[in-house]
Backbone as CSV, one residue per row, in Angstrom:
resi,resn,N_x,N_y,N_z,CA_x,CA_y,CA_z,C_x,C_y,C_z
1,UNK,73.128,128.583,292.348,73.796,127.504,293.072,74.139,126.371,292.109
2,UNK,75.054,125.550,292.506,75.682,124.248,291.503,74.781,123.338,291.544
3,UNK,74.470,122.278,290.444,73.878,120.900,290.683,75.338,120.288,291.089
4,UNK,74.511,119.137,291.601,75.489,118.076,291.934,76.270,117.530,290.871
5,UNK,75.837,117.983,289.886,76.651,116.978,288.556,78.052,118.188,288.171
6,UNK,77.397,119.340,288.380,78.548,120.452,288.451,79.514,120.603,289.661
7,UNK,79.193,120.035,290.924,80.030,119.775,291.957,81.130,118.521,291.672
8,UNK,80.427,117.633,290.888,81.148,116.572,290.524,82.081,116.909,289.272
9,UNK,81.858,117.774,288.571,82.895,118.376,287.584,83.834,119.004,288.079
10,UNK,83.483,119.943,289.097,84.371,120.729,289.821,85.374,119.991,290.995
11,UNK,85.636,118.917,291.133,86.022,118.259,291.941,86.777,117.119,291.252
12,UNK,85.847,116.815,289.725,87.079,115.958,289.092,87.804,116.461,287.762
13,UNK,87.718,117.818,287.802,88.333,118.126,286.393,88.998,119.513,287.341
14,UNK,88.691,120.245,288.195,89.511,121.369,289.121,88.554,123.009,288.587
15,UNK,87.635,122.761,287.843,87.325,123.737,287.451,85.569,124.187,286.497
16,UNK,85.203,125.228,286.432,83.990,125.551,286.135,83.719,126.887,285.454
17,UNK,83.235,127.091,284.728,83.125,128.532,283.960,81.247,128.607,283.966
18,UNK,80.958,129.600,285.082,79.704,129.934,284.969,78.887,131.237,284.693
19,UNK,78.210,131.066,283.734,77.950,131.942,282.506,77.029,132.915,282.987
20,UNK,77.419,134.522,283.052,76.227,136.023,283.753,76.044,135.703,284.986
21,UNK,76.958,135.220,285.963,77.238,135.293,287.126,76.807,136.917,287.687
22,UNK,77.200,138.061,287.181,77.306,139.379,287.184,76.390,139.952,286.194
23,UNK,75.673,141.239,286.680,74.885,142.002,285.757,75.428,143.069,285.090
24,UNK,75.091,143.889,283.856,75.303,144.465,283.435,75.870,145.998,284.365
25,UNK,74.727,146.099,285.088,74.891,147.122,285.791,75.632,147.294,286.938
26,UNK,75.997,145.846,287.776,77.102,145.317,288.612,77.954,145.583,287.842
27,UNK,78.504,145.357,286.645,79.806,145.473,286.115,80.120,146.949,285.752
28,UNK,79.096,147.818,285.884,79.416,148.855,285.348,80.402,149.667,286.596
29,UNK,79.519,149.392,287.738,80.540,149.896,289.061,81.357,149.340,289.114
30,UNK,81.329,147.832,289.113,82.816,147.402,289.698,83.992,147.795,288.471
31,UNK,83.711,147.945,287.563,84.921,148.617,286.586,85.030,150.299,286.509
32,UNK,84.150,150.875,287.539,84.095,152.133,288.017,85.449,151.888,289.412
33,UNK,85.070,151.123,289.973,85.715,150.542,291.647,87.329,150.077,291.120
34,UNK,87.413,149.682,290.159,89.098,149.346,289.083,89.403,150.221,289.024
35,UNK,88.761,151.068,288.148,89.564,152.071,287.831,89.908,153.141,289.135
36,UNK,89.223,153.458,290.072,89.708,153.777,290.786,90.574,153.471,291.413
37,UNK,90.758,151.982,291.685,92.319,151.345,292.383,92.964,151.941,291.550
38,UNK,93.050,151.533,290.648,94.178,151.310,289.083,94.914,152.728,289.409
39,UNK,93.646,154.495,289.655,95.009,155.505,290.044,95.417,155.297,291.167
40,UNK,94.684,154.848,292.275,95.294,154.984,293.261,96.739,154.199,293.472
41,UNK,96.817,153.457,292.502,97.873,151.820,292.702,100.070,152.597,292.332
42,UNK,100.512,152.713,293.433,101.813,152.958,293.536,102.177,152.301,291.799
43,UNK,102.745,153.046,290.894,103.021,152.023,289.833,104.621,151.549,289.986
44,UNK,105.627,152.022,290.822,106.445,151.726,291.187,106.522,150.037,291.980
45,UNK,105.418,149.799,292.226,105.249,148.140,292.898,104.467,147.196,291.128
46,UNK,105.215,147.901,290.137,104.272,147.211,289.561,105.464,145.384,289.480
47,UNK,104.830,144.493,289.192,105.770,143.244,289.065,105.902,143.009,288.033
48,UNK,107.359,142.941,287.327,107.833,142.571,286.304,107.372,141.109,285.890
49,UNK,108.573,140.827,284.768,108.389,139.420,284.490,107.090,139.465,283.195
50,UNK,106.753,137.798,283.207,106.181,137.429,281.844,104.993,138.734,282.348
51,UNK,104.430,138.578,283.255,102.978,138.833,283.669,102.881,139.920,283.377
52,UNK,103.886,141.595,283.873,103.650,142.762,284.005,102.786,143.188,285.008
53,UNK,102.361,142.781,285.998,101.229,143.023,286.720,100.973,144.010,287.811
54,UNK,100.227,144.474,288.065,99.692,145.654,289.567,98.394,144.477,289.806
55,UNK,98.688,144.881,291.267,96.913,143.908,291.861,97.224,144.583,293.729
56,UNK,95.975,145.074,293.720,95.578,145.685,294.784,94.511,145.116,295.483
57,UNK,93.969,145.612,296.634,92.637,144.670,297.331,91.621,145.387,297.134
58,UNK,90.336,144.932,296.670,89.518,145.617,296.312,88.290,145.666,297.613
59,UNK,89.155,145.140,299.145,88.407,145.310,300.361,88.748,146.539,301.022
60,UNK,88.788,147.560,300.141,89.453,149.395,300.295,87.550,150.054,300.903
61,UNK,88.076,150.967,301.169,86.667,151.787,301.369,86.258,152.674,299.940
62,UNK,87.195,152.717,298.687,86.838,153.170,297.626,86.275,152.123,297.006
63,UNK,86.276,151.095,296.983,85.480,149.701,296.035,84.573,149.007,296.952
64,UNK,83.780,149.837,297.458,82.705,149.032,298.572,81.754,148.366,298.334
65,UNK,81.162,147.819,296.325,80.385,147.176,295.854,81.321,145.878,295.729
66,UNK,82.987,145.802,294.939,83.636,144.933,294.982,84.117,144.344,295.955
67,UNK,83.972,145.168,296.785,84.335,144.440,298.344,83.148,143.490,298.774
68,UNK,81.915,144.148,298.791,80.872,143.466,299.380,80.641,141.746,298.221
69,UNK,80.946,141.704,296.907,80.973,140.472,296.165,81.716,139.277,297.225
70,UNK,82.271,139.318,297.920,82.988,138.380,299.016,81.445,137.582,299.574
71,UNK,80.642,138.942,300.245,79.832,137.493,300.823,78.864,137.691,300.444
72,UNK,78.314,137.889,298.822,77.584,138.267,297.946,76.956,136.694,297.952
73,UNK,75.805,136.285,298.576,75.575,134.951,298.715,75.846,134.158,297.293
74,UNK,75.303,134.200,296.218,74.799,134.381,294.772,77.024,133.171,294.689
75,UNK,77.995,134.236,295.429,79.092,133.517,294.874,79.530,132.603,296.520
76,UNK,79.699,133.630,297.583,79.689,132.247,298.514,78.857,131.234,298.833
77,UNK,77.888,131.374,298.554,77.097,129.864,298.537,77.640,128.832,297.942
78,UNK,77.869,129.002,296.672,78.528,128.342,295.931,79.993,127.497,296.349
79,UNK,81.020,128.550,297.315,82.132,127.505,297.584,81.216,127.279,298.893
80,UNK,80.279,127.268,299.931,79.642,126.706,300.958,79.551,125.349,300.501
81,UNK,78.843,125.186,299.132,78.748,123.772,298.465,79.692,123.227,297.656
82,UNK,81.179,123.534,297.349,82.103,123.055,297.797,83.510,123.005,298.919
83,UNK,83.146,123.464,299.730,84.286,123.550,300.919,83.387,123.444,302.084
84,UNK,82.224,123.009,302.230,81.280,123.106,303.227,80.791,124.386,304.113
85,UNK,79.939,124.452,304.937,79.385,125.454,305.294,80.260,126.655,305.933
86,UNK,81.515,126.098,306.630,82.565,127.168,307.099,83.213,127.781,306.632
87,UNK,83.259,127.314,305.440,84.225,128.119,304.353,84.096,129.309,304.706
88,UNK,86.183,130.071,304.273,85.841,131.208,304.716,86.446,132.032,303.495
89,UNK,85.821,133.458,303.295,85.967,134.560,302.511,87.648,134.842,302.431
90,UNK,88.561,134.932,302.082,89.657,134.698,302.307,90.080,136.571,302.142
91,UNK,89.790,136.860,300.627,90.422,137.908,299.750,89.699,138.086,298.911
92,UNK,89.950,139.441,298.040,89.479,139.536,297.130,90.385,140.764,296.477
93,UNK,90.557,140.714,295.088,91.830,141.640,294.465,91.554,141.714,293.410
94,UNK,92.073,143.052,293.204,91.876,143.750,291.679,93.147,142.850,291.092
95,UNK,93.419,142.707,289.862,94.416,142.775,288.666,94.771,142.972,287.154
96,UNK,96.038,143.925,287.182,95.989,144.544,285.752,97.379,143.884,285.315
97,UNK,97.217,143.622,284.113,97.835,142.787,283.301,98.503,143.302,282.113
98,UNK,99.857,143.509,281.552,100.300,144.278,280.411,100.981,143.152,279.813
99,UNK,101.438,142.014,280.848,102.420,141.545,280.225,101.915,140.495,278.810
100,UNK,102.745,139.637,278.175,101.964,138.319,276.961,101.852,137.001,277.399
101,UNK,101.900,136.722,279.063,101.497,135.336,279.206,101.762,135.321,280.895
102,UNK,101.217,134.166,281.272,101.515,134.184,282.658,101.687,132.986,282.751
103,UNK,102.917,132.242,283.297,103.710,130.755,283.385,102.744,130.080,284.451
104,UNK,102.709,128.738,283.662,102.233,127.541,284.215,102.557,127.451,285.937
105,UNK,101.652,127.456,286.734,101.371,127.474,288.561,100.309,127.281,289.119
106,UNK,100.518,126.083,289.910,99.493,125.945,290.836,99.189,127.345,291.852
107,UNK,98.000,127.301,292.779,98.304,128.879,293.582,98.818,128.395,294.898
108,UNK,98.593,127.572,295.177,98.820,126.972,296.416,99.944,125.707,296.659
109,UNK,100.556,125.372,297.611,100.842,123.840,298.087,99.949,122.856,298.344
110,UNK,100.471,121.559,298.751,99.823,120.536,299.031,98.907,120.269,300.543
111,UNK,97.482,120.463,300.881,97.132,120.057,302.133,96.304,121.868,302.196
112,UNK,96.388,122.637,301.391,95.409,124.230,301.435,94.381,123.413,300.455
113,UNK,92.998,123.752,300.563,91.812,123.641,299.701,91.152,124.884,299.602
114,UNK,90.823,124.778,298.846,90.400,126.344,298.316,89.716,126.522,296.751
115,UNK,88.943,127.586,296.563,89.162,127.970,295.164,89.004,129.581,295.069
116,UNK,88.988,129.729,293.619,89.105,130.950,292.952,88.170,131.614,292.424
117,UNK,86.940,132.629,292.471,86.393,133.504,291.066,86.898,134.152,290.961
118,UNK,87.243,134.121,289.223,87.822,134.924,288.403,86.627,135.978,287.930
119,UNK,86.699,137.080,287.635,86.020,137.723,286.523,86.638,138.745,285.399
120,UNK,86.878,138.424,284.688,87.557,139.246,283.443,86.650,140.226,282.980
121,UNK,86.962,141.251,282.698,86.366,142.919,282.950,86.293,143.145,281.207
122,UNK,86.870,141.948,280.548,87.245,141.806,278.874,86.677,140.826,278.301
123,UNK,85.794,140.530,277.074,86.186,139.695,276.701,87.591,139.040,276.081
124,UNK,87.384,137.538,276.750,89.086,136.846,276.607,88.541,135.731,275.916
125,UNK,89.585,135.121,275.345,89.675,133.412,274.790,91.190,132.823,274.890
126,UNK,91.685,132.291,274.422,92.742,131.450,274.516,94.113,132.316,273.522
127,UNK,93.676,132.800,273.109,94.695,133.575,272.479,94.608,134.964,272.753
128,UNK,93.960,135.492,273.670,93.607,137.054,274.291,93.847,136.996,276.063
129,UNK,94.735,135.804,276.460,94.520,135.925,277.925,93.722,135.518,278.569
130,UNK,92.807,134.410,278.219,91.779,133.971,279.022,92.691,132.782,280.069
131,UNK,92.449,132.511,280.947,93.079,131.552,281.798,92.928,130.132,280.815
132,UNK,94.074,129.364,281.350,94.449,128.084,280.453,94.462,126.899,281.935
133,UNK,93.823,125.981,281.478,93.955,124.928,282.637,94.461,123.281,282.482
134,UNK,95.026,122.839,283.129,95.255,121.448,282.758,93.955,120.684,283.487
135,UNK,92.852,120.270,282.878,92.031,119.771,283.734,92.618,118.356,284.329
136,UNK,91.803,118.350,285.666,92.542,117.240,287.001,93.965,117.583,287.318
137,UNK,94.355,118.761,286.928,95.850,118.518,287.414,96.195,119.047,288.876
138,UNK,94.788,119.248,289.570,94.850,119.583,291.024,94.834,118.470,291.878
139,UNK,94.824,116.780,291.416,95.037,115.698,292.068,96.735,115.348,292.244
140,UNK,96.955,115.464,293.492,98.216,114.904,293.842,99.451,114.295,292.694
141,UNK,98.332,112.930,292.301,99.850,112.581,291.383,100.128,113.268,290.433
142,UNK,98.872,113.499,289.965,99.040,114.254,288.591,100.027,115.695,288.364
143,UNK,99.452,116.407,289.674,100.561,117.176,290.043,101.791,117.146,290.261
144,UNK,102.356,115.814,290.608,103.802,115.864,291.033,104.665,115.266,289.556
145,UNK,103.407,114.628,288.404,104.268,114.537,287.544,104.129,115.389,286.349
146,UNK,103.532,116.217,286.506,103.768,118.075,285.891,104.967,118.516,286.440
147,UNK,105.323,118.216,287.481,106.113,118.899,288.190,107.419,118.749,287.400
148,UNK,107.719,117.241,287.102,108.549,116.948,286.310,109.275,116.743,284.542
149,UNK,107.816,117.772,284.384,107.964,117.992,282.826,108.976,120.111,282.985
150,UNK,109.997,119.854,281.739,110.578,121.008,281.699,109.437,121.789,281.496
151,UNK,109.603,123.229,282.029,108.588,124.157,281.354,109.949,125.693,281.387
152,UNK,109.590,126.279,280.234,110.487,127.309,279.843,110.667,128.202,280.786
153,UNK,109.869,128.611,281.535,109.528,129.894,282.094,109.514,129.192,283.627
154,UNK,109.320,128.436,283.968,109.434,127.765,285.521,110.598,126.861,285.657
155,UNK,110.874,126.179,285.086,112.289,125.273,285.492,112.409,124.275,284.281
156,UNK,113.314,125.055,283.170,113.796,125.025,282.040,114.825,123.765,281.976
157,UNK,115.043,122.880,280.622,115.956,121.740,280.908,117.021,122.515,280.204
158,UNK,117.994,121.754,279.865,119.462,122.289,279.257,119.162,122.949,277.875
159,UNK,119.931,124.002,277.688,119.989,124.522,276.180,119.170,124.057,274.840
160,UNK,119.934,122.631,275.250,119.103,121.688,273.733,117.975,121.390,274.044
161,UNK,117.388,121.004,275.223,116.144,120.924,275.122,115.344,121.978,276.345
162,UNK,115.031,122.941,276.180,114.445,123.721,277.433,113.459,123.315,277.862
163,UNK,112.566,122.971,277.432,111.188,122.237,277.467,109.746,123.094,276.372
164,UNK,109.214,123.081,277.583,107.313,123.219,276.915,107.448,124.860,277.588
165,UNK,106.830,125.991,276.004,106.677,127.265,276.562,105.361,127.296,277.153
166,UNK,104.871,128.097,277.118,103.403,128.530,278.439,102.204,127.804,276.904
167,UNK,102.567,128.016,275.878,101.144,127.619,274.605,101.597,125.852,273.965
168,UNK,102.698,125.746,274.801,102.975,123.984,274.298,102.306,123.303,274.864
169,UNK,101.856,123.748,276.325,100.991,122.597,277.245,100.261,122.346,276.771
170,UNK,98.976,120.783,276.795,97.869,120.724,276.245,97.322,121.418,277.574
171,UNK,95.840,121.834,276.868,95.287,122.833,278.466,93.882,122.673,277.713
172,UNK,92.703,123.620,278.486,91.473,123.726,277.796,91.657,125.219,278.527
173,UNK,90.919,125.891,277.901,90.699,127.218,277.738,89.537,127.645,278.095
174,UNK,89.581,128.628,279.214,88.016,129.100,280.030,87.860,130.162,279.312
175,UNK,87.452,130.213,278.404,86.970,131.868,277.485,85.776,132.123,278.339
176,UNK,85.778,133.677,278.287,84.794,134.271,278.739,84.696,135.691,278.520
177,UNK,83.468,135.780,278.733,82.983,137.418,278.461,82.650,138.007,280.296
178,UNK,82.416,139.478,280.375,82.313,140.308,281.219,80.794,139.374,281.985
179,UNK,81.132,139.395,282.927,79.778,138.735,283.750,80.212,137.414,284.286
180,UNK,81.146,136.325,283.272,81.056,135.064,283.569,81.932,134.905,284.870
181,UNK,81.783,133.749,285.590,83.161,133.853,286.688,83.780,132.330,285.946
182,UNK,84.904,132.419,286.703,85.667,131.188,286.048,86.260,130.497,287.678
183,UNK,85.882,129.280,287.793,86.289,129.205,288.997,87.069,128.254,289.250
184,UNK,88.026,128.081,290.220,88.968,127.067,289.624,89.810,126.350,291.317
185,UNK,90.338,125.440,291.478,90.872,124.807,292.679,91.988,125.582,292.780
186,UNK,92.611,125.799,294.032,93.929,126.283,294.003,95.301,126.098,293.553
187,UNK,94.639,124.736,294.085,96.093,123.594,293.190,95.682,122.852,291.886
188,UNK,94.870,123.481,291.237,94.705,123.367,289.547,96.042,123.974,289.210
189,UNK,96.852,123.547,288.092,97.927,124.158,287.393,96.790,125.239,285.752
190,UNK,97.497,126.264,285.905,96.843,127.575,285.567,97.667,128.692,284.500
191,UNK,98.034,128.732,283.419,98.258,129.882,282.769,97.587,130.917,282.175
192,UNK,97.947,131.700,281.372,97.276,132.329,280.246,98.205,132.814,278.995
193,UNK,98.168,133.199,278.084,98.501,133.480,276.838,98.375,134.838,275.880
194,UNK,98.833,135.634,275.691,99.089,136.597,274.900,97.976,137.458,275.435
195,UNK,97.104,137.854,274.834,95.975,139.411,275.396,96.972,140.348,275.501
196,UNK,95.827,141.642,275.420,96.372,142.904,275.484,96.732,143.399,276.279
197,UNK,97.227,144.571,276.790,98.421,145.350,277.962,97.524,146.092,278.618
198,UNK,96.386,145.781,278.194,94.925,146.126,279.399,94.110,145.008,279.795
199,UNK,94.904,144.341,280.520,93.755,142.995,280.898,93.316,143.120,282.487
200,UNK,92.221,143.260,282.797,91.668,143.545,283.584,90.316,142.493,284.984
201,UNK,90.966,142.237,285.569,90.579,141.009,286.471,90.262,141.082,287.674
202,UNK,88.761,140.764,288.192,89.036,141.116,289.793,88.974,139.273,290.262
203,UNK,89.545,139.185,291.343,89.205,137.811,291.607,89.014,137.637,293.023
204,UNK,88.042,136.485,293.665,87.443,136.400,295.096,87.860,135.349,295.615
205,UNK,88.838,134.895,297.094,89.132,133.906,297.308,88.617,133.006,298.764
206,UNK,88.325,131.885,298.567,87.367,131.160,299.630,88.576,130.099,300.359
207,UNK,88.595,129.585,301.117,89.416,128.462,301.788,88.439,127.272,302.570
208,UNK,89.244,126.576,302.696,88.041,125.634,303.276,88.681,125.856,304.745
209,UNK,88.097,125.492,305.397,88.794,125.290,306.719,89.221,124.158,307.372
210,UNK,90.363,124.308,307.935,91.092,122.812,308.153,90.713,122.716,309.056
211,UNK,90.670,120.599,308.968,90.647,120.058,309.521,91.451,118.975,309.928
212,UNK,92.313,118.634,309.072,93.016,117.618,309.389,94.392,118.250,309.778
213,UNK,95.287,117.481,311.003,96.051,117.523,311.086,97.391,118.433,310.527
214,UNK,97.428,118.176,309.050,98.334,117.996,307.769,97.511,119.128,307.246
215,UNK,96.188,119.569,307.352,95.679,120.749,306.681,95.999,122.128,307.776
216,UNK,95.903,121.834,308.939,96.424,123.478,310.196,97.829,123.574,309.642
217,UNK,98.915,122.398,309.731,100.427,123.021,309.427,100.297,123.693,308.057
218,UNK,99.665,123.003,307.245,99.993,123.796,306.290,99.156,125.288,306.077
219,UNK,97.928,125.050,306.766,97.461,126.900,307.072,98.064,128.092,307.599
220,UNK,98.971,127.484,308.533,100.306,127.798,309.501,100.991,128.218,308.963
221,UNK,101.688,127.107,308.211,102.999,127.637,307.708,102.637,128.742,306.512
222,UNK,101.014,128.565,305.959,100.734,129.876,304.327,100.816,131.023,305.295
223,UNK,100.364,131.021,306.828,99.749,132.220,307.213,100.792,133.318,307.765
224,UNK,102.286,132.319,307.951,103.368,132.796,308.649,103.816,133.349,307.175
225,UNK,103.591,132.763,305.802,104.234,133.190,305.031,103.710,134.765,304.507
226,UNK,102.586,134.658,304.451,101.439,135.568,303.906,101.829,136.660,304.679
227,UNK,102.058,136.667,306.204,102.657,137.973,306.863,104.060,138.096,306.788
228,UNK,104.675,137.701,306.316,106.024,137.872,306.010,106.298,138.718,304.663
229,UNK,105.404,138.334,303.668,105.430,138.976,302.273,104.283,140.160,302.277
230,UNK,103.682,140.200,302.844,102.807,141.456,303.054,103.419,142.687,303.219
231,UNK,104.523,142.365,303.943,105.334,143.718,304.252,106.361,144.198,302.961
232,UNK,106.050,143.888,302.020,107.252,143.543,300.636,106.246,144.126,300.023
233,UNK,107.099,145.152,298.746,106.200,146.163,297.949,105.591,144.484,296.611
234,UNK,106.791,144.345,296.146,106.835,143.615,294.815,106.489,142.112,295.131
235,UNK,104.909,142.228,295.442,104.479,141.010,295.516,102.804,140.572,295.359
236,UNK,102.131,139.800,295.257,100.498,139.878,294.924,100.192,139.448,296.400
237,UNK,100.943,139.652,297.451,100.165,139.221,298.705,100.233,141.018,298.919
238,UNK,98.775,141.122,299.686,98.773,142.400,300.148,98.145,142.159,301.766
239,UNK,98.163,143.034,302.829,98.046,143.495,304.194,96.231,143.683,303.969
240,UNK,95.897,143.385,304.997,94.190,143.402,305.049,93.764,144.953,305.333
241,UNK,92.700,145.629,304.496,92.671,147.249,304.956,92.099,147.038,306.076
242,UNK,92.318,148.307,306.618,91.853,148.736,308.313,90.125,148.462,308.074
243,UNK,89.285,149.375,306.609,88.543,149.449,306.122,87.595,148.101,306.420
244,UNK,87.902,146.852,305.730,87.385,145.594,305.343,87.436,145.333,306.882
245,UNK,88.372,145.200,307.918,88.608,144.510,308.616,87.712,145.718,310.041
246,UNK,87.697,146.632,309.764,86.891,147.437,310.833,85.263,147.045,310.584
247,UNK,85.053,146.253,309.690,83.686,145.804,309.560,82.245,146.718,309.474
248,UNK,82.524,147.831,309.557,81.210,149.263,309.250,80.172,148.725,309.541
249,UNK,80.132,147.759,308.807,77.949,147.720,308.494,78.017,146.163,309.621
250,UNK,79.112,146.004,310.589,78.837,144.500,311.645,77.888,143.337,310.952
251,UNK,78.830,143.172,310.052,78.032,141.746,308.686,78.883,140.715,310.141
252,UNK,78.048,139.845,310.257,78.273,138.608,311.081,79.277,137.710,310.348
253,UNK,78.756,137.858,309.192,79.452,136.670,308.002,80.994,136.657,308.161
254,UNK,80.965,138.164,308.033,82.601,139.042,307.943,83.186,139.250,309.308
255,UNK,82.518,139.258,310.599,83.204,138.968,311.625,83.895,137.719,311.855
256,UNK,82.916,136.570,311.356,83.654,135.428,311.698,84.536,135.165,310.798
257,UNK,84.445,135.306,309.568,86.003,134.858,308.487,87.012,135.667,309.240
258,UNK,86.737,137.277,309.881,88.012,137.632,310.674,88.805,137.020,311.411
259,UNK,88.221,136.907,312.370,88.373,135.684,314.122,88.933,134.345,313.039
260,UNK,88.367,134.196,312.108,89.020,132.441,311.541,90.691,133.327,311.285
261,UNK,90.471,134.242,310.612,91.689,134.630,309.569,93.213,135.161,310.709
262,UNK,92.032,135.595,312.124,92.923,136.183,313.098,93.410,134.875,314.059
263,UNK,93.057,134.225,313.707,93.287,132.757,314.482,94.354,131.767,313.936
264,UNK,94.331,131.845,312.524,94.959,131.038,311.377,96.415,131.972,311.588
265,UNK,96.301,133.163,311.700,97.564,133.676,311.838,97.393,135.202,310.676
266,UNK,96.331,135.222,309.836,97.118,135.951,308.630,96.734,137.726,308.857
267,UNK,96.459,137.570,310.428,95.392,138.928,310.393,96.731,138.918,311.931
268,UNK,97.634,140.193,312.261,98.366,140.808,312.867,97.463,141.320,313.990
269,UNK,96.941,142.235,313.679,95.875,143.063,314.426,94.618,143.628,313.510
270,UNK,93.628,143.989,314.924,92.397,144.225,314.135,91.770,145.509,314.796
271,UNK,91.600,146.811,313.787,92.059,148.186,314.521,89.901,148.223,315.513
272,UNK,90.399,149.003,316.052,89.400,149.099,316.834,88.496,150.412,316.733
């Protein structure tokens, strides 16, 4: 669990890298549970661009150790003590990586709270693909005046000057080895940098649950979006399995993030 002085980092800088999160022998399945997506994964949906990427849900009935990391207390406790006790289990997804960088993006809009564990299946650093962060740049202003710096690969200025490529930003660099998680706000601004054409990532996603006003529209409007792109091959939003969502082992935890998720909008139906 976090001290308070690490809640207070994570809240004023957007981010945290915490070290053997995962055991040796946890990692050995869940990169057993990859590779099994990885054949199963259509490579025809793979997504072009800087990234190169495939990413599948690892809430399948073939990855049932990576699935169960969702309400693996050890990591939801952790956003419990930042998003408070309702926080809910959102997702969780494999991703494989060929491409040499992935462009500067927040994950979210303005008024979603949330964060991210990362776990890299590699050791990474700053020049191998480790995630790149602008620390605080998940506070409002700061965000809107990123917004207005050129960046090459997101919204480029004229010829003569295009702007800042993905390694011009100043950033700090979450290096890490197999075990660590890297955890990060949604609306932290986020790249990475060169690594190899096997980069390998599962990541777990938490939400807070709204409350304000200005936080339901905008759950609304992600949740109308989220089922809209679900149905689209070439995209990192994927459809919830029958699997995850038929609940097998009746985890309480996992009934209620359903009912939240089937309420919010992002859950269609729930097979019986």
């Amino acid at each position: 669990m976090l001290t308070e002085q690490q809640i207070h980092q994570f809240h004023t800088f957007g981010f945290l890298v915490l070290k053997n999160m995962l055991t040796e022998n946890e990692l050995e399945i869940i990169n057993e549970e990859f590779e099994k997506g990885l054949v199963k994964k259509d490579k025809s949906e793979l997504i072009a661009g800087a990234r190169v990427q495939l990413n599948w849900s690892n809430l399948e009935s073939y990855s049932p150790f990576t699935a169960s990391l969702l309400e693996d207390k050890r990591i939801y406790g952790i956003a419990q003590q930042l998003w408070g006790e309702d926080v809910v289990g959102k997702n969780s997804q494999a991703n494989h990586y060929a491409g040499n960088r992935s462009p500067w993006h927040p994950d979210v809009g303005p008024n979603i709270h949330g964060c991210k564990f990362v776990f890299y299946l590699s050791p990474v650093d700053a020049e191998s693909g480790a995630l790149r962060v602008i620390p605080g740049s998940h506070h409002p202003e700061f965000s809107d005046r990123i917004k207005k710096v050129h960046l090459k690969d997101n919204d480029p200025g004229p010829p003569e000057d295009p702007g800042l490529a993905v390694n011009e930003v100043p950033f700090c660099s979450c290096d890490s080895q197999p075990g660590d998680a890297v955890i990060f706000n949604y609306l932290l601004w986020h790249a990475s940098w060169h690594g190899s054409d096997n980069r390998r990532m599962v990541s777990l996603q938490y939400w807070k649950n709204p409350k304000t006003p200005e936080e339901k529209e905008a759950m609304a409007a992600s949740a109308s979006g989220f089922v809209k792109r679900s149905h689209e091959k070439l995209t990192v939003v994927q459809p919830y399995p029958e699997f995850w969502l038929s609940n097998p082992e009746n985890s309480p935890l996992r009934a209620c993030w359903i009912e939240w998720l089937r309420e919010w909008g992002f859950i269609e139906s729930i097979p019986v």
